[in-house]
DRENDO-1510 file (C-alpha; in Angstrom, 1 decimal, always signed):
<recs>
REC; n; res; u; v; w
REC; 1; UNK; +6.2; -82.8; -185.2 .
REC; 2; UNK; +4.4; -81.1; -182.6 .
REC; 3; UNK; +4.9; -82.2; -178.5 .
REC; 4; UNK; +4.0; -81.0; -175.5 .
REC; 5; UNK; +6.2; -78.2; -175.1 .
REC; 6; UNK; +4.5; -76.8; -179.1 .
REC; 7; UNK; +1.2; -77.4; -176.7 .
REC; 8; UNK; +2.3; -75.0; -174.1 .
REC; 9; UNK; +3.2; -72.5; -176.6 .
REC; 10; UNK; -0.1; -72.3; -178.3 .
REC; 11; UNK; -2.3; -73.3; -175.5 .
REC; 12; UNK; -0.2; -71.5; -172.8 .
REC; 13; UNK; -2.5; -67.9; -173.0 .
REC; 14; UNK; -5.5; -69.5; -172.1 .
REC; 15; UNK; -6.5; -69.7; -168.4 .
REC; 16; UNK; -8.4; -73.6; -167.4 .
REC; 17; UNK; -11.5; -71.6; -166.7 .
REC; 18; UNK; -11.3; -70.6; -170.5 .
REC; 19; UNK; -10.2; -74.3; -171.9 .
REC; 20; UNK; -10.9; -77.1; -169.7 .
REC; 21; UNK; -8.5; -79.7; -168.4 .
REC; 22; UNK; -7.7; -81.9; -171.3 .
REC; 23; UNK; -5.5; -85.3; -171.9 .
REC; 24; UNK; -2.4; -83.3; -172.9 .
REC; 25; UNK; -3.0; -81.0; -169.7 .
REC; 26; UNK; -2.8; -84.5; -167.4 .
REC; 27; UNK; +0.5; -85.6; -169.3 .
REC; 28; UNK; +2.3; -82.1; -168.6 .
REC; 29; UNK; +1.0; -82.3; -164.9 .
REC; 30; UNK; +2.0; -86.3; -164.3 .
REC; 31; UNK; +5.5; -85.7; -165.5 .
REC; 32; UNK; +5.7; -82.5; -163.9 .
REC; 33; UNK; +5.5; -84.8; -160.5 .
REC; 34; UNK; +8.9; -85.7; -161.2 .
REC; 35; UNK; +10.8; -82.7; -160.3 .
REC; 36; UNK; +12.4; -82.7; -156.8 .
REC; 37; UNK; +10.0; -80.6; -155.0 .
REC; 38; UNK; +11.5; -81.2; -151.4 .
REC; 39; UNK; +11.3; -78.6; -148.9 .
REC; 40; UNK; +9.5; -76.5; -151.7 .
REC; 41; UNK; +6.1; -77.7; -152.2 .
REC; 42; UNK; +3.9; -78.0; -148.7 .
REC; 43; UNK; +3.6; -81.8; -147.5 .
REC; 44; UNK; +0.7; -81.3; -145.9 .
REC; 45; UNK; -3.0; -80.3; -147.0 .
REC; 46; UNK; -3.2; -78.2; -143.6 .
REC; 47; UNK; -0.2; -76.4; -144.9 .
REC; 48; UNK; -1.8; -74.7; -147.7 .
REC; 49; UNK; -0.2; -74.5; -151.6 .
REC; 50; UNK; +2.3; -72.1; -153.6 .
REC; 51; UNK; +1.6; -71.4; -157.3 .
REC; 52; UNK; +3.8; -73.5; -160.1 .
REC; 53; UNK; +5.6; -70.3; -160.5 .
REC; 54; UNK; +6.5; -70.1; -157.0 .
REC; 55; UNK; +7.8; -73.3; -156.7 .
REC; 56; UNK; +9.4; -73.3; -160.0 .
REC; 57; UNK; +11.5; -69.6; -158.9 .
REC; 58; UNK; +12.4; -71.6; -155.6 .
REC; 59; UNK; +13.6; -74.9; -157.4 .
REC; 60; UNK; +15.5; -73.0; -160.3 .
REC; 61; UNK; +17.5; -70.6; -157.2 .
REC; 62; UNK; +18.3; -73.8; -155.5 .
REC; 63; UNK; +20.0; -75.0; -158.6 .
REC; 64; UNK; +21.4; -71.7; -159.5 .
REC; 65; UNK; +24.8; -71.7; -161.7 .
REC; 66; UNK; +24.5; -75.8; -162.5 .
REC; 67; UNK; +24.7; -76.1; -166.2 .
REC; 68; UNK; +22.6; -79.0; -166.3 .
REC; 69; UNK; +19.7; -80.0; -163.9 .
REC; 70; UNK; +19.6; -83.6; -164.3 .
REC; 71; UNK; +16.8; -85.5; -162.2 .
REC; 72; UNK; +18.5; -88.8; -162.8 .
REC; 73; UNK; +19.8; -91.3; -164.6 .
REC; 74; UNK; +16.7; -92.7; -166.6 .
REC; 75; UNK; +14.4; -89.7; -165.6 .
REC; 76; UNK; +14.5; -87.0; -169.1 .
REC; 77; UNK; +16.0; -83.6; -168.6 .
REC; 78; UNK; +13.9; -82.2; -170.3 .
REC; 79; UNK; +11.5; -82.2; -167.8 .
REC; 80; UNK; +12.9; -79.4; -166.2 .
REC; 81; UNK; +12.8; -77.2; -169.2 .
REC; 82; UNK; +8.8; -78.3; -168.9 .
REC; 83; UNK; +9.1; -76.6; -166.0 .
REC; 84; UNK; +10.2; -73.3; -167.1 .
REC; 85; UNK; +7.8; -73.2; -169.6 .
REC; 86; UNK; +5.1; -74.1; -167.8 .
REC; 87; UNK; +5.6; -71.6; -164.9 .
REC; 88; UNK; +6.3; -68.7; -167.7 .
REC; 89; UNK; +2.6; -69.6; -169.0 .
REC; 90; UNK; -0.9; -67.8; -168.4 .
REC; 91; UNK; -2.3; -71.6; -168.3 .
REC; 92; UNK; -0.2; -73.4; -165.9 .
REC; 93; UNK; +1.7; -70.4; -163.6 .
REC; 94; UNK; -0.5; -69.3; -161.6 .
REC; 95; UNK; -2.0; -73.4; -160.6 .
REC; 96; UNK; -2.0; -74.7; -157.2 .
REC; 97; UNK; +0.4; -77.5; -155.6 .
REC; 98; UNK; +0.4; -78.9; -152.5 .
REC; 99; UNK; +0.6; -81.9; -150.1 .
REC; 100; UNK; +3.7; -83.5; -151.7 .
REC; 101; UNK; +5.1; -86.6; -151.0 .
REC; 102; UNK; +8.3; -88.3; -151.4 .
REC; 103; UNK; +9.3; -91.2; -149.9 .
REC; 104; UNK; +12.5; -93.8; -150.8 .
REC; 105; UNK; +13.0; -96.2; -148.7 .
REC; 106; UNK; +15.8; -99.1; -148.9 .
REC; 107; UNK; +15.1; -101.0; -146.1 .
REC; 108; UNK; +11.6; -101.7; -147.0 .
REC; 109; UNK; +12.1; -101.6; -150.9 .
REC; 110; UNK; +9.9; -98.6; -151.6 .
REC; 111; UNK; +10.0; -95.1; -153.8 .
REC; 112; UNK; +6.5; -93.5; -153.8 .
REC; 113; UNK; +6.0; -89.8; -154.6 .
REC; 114; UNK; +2.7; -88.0; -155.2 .
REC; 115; UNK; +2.2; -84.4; -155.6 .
REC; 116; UNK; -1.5; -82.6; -155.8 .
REC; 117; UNK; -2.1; -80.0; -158.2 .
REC; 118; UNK; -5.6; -77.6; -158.4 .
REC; 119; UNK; -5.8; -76.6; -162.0 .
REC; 120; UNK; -9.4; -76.0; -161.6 .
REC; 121; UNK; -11.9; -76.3; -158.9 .
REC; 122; UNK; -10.9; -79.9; -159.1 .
REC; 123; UNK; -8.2; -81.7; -157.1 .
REC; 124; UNK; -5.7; -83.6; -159.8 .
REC; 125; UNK; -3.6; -86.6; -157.9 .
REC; 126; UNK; -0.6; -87.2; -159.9 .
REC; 127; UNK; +1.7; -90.1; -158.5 .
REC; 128; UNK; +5.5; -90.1; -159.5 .
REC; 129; UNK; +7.2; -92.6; -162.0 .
REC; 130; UNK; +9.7; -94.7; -161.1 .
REC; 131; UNK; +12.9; -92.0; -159.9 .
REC; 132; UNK; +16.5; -92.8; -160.4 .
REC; 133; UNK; +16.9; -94.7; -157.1 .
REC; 134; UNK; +17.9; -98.7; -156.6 .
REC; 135; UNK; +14.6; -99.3; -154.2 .
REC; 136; UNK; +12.2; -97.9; -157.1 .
REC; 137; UNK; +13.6; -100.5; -159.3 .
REC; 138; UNK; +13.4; -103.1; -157.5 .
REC; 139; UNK; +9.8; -102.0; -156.3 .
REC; 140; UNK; +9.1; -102.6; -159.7 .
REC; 141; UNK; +10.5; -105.9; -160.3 .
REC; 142; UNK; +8.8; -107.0; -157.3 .
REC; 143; UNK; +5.4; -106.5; -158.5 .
REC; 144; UNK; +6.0; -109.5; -160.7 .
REC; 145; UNK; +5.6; -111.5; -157.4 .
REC; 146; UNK; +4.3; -109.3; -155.2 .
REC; 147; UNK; +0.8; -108.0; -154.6 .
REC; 148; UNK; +0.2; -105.1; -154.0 .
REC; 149; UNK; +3.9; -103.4; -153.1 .
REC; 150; UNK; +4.5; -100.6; -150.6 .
REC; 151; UNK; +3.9; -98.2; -152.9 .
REC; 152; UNK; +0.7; -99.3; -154.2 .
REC; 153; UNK; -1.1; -99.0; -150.5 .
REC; 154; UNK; +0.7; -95.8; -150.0 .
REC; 155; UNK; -1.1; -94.1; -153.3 .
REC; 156; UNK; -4.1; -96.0; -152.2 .
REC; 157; UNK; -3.8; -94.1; -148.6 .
REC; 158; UNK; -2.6; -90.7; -150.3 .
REC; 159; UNK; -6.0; -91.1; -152.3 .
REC; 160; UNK; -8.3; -91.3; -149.5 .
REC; 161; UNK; -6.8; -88.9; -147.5 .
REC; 162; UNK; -6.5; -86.2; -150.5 .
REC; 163; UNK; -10.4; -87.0; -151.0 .
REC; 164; UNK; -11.2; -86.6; -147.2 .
REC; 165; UNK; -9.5; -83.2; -146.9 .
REC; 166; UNK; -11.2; -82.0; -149.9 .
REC; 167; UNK; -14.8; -82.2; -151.1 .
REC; 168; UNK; -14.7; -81.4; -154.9 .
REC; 169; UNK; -14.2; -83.5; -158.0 .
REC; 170; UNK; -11.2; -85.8; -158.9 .
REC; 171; UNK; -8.6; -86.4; -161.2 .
REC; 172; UNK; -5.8; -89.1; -160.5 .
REC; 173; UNK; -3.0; -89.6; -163.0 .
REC; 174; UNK; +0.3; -90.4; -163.5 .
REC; 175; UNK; +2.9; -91.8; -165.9 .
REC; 176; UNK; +5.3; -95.3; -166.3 .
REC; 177; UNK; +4.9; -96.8; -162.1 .
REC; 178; UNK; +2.5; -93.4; -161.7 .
REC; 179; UNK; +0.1; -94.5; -163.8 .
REC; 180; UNK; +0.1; -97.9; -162.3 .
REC; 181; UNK; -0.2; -96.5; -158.9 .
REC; 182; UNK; -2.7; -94.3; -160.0 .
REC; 183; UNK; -5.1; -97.0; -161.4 .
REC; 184; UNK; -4.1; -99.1; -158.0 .
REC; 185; UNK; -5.5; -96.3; -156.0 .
REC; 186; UNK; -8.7; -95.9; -158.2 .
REC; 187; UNK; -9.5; -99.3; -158.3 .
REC; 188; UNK; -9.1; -99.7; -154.8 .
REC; 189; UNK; -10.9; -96.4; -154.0 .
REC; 190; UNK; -13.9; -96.4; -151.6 .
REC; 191; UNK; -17.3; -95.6; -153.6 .
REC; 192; UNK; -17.9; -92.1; -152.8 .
REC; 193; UNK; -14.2; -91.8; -153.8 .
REC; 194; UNK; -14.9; -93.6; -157.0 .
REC; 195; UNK; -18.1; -91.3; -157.9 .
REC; 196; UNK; -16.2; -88.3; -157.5 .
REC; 197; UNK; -13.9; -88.9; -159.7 .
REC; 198; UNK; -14.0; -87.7; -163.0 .
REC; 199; UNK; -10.8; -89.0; -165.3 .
REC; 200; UNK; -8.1; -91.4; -164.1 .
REC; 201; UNK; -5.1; -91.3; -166.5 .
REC; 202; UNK; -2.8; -94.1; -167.2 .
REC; 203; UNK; +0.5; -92.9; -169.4 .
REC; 204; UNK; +2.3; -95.9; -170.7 .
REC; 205; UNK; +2.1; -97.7; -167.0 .
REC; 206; UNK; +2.2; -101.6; -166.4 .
REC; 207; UNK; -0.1; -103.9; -165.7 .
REC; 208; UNK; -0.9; -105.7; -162.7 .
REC; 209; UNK; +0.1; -109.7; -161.4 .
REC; 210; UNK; -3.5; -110.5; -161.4 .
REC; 211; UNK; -6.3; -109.9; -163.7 .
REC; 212; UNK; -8.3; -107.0; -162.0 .
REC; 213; UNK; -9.8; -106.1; -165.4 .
REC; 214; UNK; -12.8; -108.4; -164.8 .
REC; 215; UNK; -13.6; -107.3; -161.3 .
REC; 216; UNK; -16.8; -105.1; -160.1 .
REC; 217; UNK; -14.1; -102.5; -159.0 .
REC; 218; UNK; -13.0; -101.9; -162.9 .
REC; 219; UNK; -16.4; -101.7; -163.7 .
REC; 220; UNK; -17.8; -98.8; -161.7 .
REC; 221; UNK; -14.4; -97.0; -162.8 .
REC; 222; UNK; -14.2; -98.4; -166.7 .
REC; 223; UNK; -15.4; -95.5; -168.6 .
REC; 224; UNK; -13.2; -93.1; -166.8 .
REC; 225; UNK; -10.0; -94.3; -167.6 .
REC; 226; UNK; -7.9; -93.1; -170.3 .
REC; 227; UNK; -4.5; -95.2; -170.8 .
REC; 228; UNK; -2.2; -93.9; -173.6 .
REC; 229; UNK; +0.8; -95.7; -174.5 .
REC; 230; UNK; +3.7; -95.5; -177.6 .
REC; 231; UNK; +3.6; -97.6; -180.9 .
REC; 232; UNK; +6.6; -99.0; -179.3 .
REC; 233; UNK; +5.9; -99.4; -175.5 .
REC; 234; UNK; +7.8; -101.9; -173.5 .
REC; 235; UNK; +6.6; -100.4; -170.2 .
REC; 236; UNK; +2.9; -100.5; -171.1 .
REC; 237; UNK; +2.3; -104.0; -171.8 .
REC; 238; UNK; +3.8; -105.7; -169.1 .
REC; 239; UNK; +1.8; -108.3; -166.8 .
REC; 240; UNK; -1.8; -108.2; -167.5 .
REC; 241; UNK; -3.1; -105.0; -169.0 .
REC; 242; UNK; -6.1; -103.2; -169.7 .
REC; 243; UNK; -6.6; -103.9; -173.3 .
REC; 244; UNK; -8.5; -100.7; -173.7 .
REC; 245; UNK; -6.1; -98.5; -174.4 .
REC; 246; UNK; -4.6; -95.7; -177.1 .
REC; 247; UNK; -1.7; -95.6; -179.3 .
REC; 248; UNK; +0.2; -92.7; -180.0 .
REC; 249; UNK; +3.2; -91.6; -182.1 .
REC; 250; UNK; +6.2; -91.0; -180.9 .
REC; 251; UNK; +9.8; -88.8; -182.2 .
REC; 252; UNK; +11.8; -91.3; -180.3 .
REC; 253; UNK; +13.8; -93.9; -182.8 .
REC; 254; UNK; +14.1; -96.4; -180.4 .
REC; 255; UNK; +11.2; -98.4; -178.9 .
REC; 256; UNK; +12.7; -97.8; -175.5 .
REC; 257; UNK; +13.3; -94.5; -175.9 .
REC; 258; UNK; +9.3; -93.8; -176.9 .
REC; 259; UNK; +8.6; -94.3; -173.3 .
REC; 260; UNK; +9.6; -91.1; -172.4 .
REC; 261; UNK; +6.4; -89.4; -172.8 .
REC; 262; UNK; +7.6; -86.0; -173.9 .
REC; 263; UNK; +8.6; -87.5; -177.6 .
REC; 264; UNK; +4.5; -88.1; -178.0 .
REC; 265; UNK; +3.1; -86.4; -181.0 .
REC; 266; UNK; +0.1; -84.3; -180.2 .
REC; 267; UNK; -2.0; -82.6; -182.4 .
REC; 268; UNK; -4.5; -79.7; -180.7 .
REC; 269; UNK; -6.2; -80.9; -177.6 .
REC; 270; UNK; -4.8; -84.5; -177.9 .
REC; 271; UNK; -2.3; -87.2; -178.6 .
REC; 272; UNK; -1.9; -88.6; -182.8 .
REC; 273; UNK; -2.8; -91.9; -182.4 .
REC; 274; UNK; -1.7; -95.3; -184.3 .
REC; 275; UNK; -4.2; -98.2; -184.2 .
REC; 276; UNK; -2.1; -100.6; -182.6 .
REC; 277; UNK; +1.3; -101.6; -181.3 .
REC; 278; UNK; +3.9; -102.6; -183.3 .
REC; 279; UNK; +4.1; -106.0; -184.2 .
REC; 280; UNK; +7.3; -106.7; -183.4 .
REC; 281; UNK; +7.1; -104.8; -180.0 .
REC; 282; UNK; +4.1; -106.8; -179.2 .
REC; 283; UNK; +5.9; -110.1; -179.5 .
REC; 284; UNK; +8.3; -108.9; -177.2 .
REC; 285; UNK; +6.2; -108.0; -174.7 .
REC; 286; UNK; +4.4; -111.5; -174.9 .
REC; 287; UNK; +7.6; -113.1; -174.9 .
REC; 288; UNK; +8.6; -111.2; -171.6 .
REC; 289; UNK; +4.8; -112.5; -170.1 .
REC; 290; UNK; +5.3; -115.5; -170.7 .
REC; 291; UNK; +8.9; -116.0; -169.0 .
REC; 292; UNK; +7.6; -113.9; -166.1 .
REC; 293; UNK; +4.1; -116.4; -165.8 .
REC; 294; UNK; +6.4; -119.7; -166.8 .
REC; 295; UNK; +8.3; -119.3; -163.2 .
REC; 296; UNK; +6.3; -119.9; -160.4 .
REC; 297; UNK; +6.4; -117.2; -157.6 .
REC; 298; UNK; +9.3; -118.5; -155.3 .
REC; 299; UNK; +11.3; -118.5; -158.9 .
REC; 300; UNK; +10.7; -115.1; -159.6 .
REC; 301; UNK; +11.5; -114.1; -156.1 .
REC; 302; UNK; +14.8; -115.5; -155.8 .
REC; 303; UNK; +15.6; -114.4; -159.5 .
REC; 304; UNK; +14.3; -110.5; -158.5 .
REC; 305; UNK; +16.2; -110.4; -155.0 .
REC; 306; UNK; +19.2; -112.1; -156.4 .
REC; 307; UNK; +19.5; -109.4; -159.0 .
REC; 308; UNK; +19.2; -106.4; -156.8 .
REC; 309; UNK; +21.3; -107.9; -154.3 .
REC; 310; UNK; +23.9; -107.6; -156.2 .
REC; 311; UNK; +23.4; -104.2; -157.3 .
REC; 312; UNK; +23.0; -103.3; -153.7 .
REC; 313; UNK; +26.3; -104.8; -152.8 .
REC; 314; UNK; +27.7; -102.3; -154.5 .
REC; 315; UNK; +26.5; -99.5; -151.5 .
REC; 316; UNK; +24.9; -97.6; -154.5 .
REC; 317; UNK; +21.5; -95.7; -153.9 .
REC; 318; UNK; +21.1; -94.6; -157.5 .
REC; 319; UNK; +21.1; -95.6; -161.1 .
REC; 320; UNK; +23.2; -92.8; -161.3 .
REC; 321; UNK; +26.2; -94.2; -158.7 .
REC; 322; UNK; +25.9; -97.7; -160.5 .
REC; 323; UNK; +26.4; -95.9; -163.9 .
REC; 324; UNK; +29.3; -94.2; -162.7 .
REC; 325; UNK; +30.9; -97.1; -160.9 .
REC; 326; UNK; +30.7; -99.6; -163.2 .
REC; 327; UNK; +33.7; -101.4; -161.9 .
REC; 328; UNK; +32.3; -102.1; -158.7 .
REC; 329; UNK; +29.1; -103.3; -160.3 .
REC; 330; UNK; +31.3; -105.9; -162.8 .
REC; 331; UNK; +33.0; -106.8; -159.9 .
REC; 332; UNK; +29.8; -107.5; -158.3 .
REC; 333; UNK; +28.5; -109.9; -160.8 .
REC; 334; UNK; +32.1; -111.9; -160.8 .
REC; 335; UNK; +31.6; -112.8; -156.9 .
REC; 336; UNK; +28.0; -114.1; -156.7 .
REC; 337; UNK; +27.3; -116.9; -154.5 .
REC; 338; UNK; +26.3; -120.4; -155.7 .
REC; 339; UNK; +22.7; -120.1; -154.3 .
REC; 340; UNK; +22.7; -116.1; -156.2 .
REC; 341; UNK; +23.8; -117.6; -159.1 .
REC; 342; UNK; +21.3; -120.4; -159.4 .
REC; 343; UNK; +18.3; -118.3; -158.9 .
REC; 344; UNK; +19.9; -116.1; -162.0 .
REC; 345; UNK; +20.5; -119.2; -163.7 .
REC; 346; UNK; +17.0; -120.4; -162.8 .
REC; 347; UNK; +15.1; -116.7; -164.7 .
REC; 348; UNK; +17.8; -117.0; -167.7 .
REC; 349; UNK; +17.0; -120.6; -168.4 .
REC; 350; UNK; +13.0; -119.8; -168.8 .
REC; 351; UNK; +13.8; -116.9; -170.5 .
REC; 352; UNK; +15.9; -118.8; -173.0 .
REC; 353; UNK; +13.2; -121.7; -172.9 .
REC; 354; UNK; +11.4; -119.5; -176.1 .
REC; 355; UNK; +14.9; -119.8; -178.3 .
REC; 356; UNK; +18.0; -117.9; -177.8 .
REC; 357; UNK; +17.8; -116.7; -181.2 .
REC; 358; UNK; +14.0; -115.2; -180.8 .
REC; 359; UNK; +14.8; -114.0; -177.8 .
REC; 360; UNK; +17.8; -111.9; -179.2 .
REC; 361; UNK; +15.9; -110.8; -181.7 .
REC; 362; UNK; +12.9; -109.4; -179.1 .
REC; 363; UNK; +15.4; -107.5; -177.3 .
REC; 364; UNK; +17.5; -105.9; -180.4 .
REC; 365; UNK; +13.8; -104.6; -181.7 .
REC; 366; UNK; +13.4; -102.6; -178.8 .
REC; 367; UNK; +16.3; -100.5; -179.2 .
REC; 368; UNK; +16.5; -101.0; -183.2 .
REC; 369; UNK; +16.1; -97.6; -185.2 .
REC; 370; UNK; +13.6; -98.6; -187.5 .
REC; 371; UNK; +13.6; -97.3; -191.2 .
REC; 372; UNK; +9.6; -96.7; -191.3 .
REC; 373; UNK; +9.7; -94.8; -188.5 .
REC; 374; UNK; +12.4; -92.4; -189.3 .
REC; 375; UNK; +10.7; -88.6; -188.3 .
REC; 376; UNK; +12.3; -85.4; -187.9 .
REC; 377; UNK; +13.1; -85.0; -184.5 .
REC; 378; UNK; +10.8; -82.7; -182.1 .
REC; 379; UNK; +12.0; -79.4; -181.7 .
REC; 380; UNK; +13.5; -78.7; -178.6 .
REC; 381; UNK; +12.5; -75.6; -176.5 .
REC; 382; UNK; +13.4; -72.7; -177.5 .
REC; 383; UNK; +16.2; -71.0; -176.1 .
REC; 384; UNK; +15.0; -67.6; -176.2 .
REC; 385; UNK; +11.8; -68.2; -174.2 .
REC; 386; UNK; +11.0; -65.7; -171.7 .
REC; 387; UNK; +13.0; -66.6; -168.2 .
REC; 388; UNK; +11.4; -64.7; -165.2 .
REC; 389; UNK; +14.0; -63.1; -162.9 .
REC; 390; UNK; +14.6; -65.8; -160.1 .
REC; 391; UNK; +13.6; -64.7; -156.3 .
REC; 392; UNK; +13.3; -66.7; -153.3 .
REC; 393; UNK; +9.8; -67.2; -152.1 .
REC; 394; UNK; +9.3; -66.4; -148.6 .
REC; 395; UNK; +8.7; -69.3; -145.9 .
REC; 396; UNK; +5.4; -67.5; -145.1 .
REC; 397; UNK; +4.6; -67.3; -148.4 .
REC; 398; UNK; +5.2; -71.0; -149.4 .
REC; 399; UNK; +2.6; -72.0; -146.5 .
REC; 400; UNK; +0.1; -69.8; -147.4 .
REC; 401; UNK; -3.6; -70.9; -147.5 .
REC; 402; UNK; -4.7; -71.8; -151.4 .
REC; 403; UNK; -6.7; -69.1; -152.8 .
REC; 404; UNK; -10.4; -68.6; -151.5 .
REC; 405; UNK; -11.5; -70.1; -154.4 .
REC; 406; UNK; -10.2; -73.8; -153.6 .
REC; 407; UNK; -10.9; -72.7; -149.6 .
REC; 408; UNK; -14.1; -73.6; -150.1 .
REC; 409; UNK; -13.8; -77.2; -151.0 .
REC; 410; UNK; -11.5; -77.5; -147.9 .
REC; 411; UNK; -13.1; -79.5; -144.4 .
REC; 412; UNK; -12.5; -78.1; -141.8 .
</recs>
């Protein structure tokens, strides 16, 4: 079974000027957006851009003698072999990144990170997925109350200030919470914003808490969207979705697991699609609708901050420093408060309002390694793949003016 990183290898000699931007292209880019680009990749437009292969020699130096580069808990390592193929590549190495952004913030419950890349004469906006950190996750559980979170008006303001500094075409994208962001930005765009762009990619990213699908801003934006989620997507289908969307096939045994967007199966210049969800998966999903909608708001509040409160009694930041303390998090649970413990009460009592035994089921069919779906595994990147010889990139360097070609899109 073929994945992105097969894609790479037999698209990866052909420049974007000789093969246009193309749905597997946006996937490589939106999940690229998760490496830790910090203090490698300009913040600012003004700043200027370094090629992929820049930043990729500075990020690999950083983490020089580490066997493993991990990006987090939940986040897939093998992202950061995408990396080193990618920046090894004719296609991808010599493409343009700038005006990162990361921000995690606990105190006002918000991770947002965005990263710009220039593949073409074209700006592409890719907005991070949620990150291993406590105040992404419960960003996300928030949005089941909460409308629109921090990080939704941030990738709204990133957007407009990306389109003002630059007067070409636009592509926005981004995968799980990226491609939710990314669709909150478009939707919310300005219309000269929403003209100029040309594709808006959704990978396997919720829904909203209200129906936006019906409004005059999803019109004007409709036939530019492309959402692609797995046969078994649990991320996808959560609150209320845009029912236009495309299945694809994943490697990945486990319905959870098939959210991890480098098991998709792609065939040429796109993704192998399915014609619909699984059933099984979809029930679950509805099930999980229906005990967010059955709370009213105040409910799902108290449930949401009870939860994380406890987590965050803990003093962990990360998914990572729960998953290695799990003492402290056990420990945690045992010394709720009444009031915590009612609003958990409260969400567990809906949720087992649709049966305890349907319920149980639901959950064991997302992580259930179903016989029908039994595939060979994709095969991982090859270990003899060319590694360029790492060297620092000089601070001038790194805040270099993009190349005269993109200059002239620039406003002065």
């Amino acid at each position: 079974m073929t994945t992105v990183f097969d894609y790479i290898r037999w698209r990866g000699d052909l420049s974007f000027e000789q093969s246009s931007l193309c749905e597997i292209d946006a996937l490589i880019f939106c999940e690229l957006s998760y490496i830790f680009f910090d203090g490698i990749v300009p913040e600012n437009i003004e700043d200027g851009t370094i090629t992929l292969k820049e930043a990729a020699e500075t990020f690999f130096e950083r983490n020089a003698g580490k066997d493993i580069i991990t990006l987090g808990e939940l986040v897939p390592r093998e992202i950061v072999d995408l990396l080193r193929l990618a920046a090894t590549s004719v296609r991808f190495s010599d493409v343009e990144i700038g005006n990162f952004v990361n921000v995690i913030d606990d105190e006002t419950v918000e991770q947002f990170s965005a990263v710009s890349f220039y593949p073409d004469d074209r700006i592409f906006v890719t907005y991070r997925g949620t990150d291993d950190s406590i105040a992404g996750w419960r960003e996300d559980f928030r949005m089941a109350f909460l409308t629109p979170v921090p990080a939704q008006r941030h990738a709204e303001e990133y957007l407009a200030k990306s389109a003002e500094n630059f007067d070409g075409r636009i592509v926005i994208g981004g995968h799980s919470k990226g491609g939710n962001l990314a669709l909150w930005a478009a939707l919310n765009a300005s219309d000269e914003i929403a003209e100029r762009t040309d594709q808006i990619y959704n990978f396997d990213g919720p829904g909203f808490l209200e129906n936006v699908w019906e409004s005059e801003n999803y019109t004007r934006i409709a036939d530019k969207i492309t959402t692609v989620i797995p046969s078994g997507s649990v991320v996808g289908l959560l609150l209320k979705y845009d029912a236009n969307y495309k299945v694809t096939k994943s490697t990945a045994k486990s319905y959870l697991h098939q959210h991890d967007a480098l098991t998709w199966i792609v065939e040429g210049r796109n993704f192998v699609c399915d014609a619909d969800v699984l059933p099984d998966v979809k029930r679950a999903n509805e099930m999980v609708g229906k005990w967010i909608y059955a709370m009213d708001p105040e409910d799902r509040r108290n449930f949401v901050e009870g939860f994380f409160d406890i987590l965050c009694s803990t003093n962990a930041k990360t998914v990572t420093e729960l998953a290695e303390n799990r003492t402290a998090v056990l420990k945690a649970f045992s010394t709720i408060d009444p009031e915590t413990k009612a609003a958990l009460m409260t969400g567990v009592k809906f949720f087992l309002g649709e049966g305890k035994s349907s319920v149980s089921e639901a959950i064991r069919s997302l992580f259930r390694k179903k016989s029908e779906e039994e595939e060979e595994p994709a095969s991982p990147p090859k270990k003899e793949e060319p590694q360029k010889q790492v060297r620092k990139v000089p601070a001038k360097k790194c805040r270099r003016k993009r190349k005269a070609k993109m200059r002239k899109h620039i406003k002065k």
